[in-house]
N, C-alpha and C positions, 0 to 999 in steps of 0.2 A: 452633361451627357444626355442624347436625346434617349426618349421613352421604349423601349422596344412594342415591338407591334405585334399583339397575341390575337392568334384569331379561336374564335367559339363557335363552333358547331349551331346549327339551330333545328328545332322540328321544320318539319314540311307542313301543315295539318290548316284546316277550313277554319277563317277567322270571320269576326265580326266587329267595324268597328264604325261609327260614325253611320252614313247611309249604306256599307259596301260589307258585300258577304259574300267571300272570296279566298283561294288557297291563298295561303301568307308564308312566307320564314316567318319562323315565331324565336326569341329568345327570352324566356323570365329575365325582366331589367337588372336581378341583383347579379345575374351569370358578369353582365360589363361593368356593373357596380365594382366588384370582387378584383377585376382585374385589375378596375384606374384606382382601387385604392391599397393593390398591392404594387403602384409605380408603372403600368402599363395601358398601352393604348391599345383598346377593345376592337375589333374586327368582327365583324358576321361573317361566317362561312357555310352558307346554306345549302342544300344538296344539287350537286354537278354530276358532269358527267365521269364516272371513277378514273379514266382514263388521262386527266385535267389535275388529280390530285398531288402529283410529284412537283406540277407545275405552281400551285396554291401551295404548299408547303414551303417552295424554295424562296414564293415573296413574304416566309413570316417568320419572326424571331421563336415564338415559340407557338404552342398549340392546345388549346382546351377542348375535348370531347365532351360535350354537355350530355346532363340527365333525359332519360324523355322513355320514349316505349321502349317495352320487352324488347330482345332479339330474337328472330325468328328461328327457331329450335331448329329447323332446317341449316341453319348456320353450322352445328356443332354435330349434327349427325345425330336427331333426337326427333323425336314422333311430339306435335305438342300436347301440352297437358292440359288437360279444359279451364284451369285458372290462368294461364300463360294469356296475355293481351292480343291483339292485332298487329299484324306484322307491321313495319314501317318498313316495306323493301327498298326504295330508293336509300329511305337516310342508312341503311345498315349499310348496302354496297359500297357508299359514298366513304362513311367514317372506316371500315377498315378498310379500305385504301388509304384515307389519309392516316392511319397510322402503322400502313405499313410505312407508306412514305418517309413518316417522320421518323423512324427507328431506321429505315436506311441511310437517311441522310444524317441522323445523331440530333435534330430539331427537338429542344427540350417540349416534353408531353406533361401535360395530366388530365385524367380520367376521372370523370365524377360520375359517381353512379353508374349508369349505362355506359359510359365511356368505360368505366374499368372493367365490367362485363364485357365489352366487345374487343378490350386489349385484350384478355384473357383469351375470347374466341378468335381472337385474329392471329395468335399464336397455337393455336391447338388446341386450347384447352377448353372443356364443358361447362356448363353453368346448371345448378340445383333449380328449377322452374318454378317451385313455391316455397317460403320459407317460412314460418308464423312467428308475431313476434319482434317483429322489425318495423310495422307498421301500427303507429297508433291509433290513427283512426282516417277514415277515408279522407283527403285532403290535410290531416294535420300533420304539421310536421312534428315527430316524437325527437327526442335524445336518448342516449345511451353511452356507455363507458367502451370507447377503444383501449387495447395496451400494445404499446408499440413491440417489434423485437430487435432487442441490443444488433446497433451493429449493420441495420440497414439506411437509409438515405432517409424516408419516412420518420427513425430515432433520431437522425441530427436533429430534422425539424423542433420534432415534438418529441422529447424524448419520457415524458411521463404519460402514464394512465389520462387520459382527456375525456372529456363529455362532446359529446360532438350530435348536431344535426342527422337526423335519419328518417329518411322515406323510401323502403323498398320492399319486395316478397321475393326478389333471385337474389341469388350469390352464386359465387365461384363455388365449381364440383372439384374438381380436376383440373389443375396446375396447369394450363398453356406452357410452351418451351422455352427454358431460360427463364421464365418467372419466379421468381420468390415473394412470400406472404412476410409484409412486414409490420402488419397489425391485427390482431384479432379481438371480436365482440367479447363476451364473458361466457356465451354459448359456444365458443371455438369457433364462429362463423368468423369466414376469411373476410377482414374489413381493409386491408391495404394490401397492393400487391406490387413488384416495383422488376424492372427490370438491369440487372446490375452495368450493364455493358451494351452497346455504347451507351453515350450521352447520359440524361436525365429523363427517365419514364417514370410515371410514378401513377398508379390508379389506386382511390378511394373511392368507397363503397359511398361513403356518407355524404352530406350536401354543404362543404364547404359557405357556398353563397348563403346559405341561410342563417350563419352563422355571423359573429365575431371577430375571431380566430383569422387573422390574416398570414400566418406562418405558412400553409402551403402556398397561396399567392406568391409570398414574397420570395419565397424558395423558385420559386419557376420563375420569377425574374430576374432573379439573382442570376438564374443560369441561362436564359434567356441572352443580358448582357452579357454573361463573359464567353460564350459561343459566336456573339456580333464580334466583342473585341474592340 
C-alpha cells in the first residue's frame, strides 16, 4: 500500500542561509520527521492565495497545521494584548481556509499548537492571549502531564495521563462550534480539542514533533488510508 501524502503548513518569515537572506517557507525539519516516521509522505504547503485552498486539500490525504505565531486577535473579535506577538496575516488567512476546507471535504486534520488555536478560531471560538506556566524558558522546550477524556478520539490514541512536549503562552477560551476538549493540562487548561463529526479533526496544544510519541502521527495516517481506500 502506497504512503498517503500529508501536507504541513509552514511559516512565511526572513531566512538566512548560505550567502542569501531572503523571505523563505520555513518548516522545523522534525514537523516532516514526525510524519515519514508515522508512515507518510511529507508535503510543504506554504502560504497561497486562500482562495486555492479547497483546491490543495483535494490533492492531500490528510493535513497538518504546523505551530508558529500567535493569531491575530482581530481573528476572534479581541483588541490585542501587549504580550500577544506579531500578526502573521497571510499564514492565518491561508491556514483557516485550509481548514475550513478540510472539515468540508472530511480530509483527516491535526493541529499542533497554533493549528489547534486556529481550528478553535476558525470555528468560532476565542483564545486566552497569555497564559503563565506553559513555557519553560524562552526557546526551551518544557513538558507537562496531559489527561485524556474517556470517550473522545484523542482516548483511543492515548488513552492514559501522558507527558508530553510544550511550548506555548495562548490556549483555547471559548469552545469554537462543534468542538469538544478531549484533554486537559493539570491547571484545567484545554490541551486537546477534537471535532466529532465529520471525519477526523483533532488539535493539540502540545508539540507532538518534539517528542517520541508517534500515536497521534500514526492515528492521522491511519485515517488518512482508510478515507484514500
Amino acid at each position: 500500500m502506497s504512503k498517503p501524502l500529508i501536507g504541513v503548513t509552514t511559516y512565511l518569515d526572513q531566512a538566512r542561509w548560505g550567502v542569501w537572506d531572503m523571505p523563505a517557507a520555513l518548516l522545523p525539519a522534525q514537523y516532516p520527521r514526525l510524519v515519514q516516521a508515522g508512515g507518510g509522505l511529507a508535503a510543504m504547503v506554504p502560504p497561497d492565495d486562500p482562495s486555492a485552498a479547497a483546491a490543495v486539500v483535494a490533492r492531500l490525504d490528510a493535513l497538518v497545521v504546523a505551530g508558529g505565531a500567535d493569531v491575530e486577535p482581530v481573528r476572534y473579535g479581541a483588541a490585542p494584548d501587549p504580550r500577544t506577538g506579531p500578526p502573521a496575516r497571510e499564514r492565518d488567512a491561508w491556514e483557516l481556509a485550509l481548514i475550513d476546507a478540510a472539515i468540508a471535504s472530511g480530509t483527516p486534520l491535526l493541529g499542533i499548537c497554533r493549528g489547534m488555536q486556529l481550528l478553535n478560531v476558525a470555528r468560532g471560538g476565542t483564545l486566552i492571549q497569555h497564559l503563565e506556566g506553559h513555557v519553560e524558558a524562552l526557546g526551551v522546550i518544557g513538558r507537562h502531564t496531559v489527561k485524556p477524556v474517556p470517550g473522545t478520539l484523542y482516548a483511543t490514541l492515548a488513552p492514559e495521563a501522558t507527558q508530553v512536549p510544550t511550548y506555548h503562552h495562548q490556549a483555547v477560551d471559548r469552545l469554537g462550534k462543534g468542538l469538544s476538549p478531549s484533554a486537559y493540562a493539570e491547571d484545567g487548561t484545554v490541551e486537546a480539542l477534537e471535532l466529532p463529526t465529520p471525519g477526523w479533526t483533532l488539535g493539540v496544544q502540545w508539540h507532538p514533533e518534539m517528542g517520541e510519541d508517534l500515536r497521534l502521527i500514526r492515528g492521522l495516517v491511519t485515517a488518512a488510508r482508510a478515507r484514500r481506500g
